[in-house]
N, C-alpha and C positions, 0 to 999 in steps of 0.2 A: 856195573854202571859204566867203567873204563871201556869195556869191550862194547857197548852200544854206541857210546860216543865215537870209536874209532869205527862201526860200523857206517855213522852219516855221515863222518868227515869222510870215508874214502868212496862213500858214493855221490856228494856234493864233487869231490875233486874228476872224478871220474866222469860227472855229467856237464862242467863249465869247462872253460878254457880257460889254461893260467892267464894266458896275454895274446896278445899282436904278434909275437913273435911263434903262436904254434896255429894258427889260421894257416892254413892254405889253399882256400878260396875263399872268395868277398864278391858280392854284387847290392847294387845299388842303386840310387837316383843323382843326379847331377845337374844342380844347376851353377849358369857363371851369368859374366859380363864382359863383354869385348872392349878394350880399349882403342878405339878409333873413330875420324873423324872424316865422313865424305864430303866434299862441298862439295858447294852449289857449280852447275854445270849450265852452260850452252852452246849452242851450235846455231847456223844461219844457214840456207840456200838460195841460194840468186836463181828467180824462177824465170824474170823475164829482163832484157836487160831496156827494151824500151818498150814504155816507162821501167825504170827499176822496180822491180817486186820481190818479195824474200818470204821465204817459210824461215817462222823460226819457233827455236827451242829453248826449254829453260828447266832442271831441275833442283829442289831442294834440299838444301845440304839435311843431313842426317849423323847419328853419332850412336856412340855405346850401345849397340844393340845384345840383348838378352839373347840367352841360350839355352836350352832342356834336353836333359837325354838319360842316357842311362850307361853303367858301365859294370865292368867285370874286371877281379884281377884273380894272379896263379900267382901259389908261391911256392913250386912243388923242384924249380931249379936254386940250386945255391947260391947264396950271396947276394943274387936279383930277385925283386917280382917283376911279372909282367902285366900291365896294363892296360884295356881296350875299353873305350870310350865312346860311343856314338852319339851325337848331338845333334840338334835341329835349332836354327837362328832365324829372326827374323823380325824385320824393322820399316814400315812403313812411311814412305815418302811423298811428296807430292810433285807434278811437273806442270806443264803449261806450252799450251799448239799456239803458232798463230801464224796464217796465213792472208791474201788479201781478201778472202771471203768470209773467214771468221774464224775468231779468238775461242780457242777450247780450252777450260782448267781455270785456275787449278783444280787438278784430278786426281786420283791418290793411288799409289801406284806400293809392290810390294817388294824387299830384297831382302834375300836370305838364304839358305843353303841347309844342307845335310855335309857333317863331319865326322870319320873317322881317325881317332887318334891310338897310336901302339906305343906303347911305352916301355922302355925296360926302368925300371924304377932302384933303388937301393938305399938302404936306411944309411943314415951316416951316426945318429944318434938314439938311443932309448932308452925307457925308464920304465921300469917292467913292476907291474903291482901283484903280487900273487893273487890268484881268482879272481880280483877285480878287474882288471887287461892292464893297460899300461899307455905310452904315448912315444911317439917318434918321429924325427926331424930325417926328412928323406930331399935327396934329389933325386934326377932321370932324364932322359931324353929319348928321341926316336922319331919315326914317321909317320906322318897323316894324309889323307884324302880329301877334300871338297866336290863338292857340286855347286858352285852357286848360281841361282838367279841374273841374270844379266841386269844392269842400270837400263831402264829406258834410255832411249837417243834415239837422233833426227833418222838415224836408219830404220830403226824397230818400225817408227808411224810411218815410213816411209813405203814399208813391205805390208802395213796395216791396209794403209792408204792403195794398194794398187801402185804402188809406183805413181803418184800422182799428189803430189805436194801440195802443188793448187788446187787442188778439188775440195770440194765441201767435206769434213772429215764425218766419217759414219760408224766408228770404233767406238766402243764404251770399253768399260771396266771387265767386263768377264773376259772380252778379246782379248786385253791385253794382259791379264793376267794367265789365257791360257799359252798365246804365242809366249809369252817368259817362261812357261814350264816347259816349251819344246824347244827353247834353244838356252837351256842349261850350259856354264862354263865351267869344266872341270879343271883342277888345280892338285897340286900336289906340294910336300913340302916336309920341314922338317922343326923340331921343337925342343925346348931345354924348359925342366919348369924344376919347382921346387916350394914346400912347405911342412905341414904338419898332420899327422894319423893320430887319432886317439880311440879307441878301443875299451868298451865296459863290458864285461862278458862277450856276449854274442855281436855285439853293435857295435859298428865301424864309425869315423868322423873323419873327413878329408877338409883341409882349405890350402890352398897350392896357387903359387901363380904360375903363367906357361907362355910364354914367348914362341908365337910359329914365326918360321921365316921358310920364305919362298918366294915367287912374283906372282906377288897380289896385287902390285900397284894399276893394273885396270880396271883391276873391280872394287877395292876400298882405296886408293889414292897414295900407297903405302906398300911396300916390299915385304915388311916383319909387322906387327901386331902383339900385342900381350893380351890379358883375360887375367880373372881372378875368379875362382872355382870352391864349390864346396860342394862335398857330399854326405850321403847319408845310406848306411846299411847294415849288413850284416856277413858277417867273417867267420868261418867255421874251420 
């Protein structure tokens, strides 16, 4: 009877993972939440100076926009893992035309972007369950990529428009959604974030927060940004 019992403990141990600490690879789903706040925006044109006439502009502030993506780590270097992260964001706004022929909007308009994040990551603390996994307090930092969407502004309806501010506006919603996918702003930048792993067998659990900093302030109003992040997968 000894010798069966020691036959399924060592093919239970041989089939699980003790813990977090013998994965070395993990992949997953990821979602967050951005912390930031764009306001509200305008712009004017002096079309004609006599009489005075003006095109103008007006956009609506927006905030904390959601994020989804998916990610991968390696644990196959000492002391680090390394972390890659791909995310897609995205928050709709609204704006508002008005010149001396007619008032367009409000209209609804869209911002967001595709992000790469690399991480080298390192546990600072853990608590290691036998067979069951275990849990741990990590930091990390490193480099990321953006593409984002540009804000609407008086220039975009302007290249809509023909170059012609005073004219009767003839753009909708598809146009200008597709001119914002052809003049993408690309950005680059760097990050320090930190939280918690927990691991049940094969299943991974992340929630971390991440501070990027870079010069974003054109595009969200703001230089650095943070996000609060959680994930879900599996670690082998």
């Amino acid at each position: 009877m000894k010798e069966y019992k020691a036959i399924i403990i060592s093919l239970i141990l041989a089939v699980l993972p003790f813990n977090s600490a013998f994965a070395i690879l993990g992949f997953g789903i990821q979602g967050g939440q951005s912390m930031f706040t764009v306001g509200e925006r305008g712009d004017s044109r002096l079309l004609t100076a006599m009489p005075e006439t003006y095109a103008n502009f007006e956009t609506a502030s927006f905030s904390d926009p959601f994020s989804f993506g998916v990610y991968v780590y390696l644990d196959f270097i000492p002391f680090i893992d390394i972390d890659i992260d791909m995310m897609l964001n995205a928050q709709k706004y609204q704006f508002s035309f008005e010149n001396p022929i007619m008032n367009v909007g409000p209209m609804e308009a869209y911002w967001g972007g595709a992000s790469t994040y690399i991480t080298a990551r390192k546990k600072l603390l853990g608590l290691e369950l036998p067979i069951l996994g275990g849990a741990q307090l990590f930091a990390g930092g490193g480099y990321n990529m953006h593409s984002f969407a540009p804000l609407v502004n008086l220039d975009l309806v302007e290249s809509l428009m023909n170059g012609e501010l005073g004219a009767e506006p003839q753009f909708d919603e598809k146009q200008l959604i597709a001119f914002i996918k052809d003049n993408k702003v690309d950005k680059t930048g760097f990050h320090l974030q930190g939280g918690m792993k927990f691991q049940l067998f094969m299943l991974d659990a992340f929630m971390f927060y991440r501070h990027t900093i870079g010069e974003f302030e054109d595009i969200i109003d703001a230089k650095t940004y943070g996000s609060i992040n959680v994930r879900v997968g599996m670690g082998f």
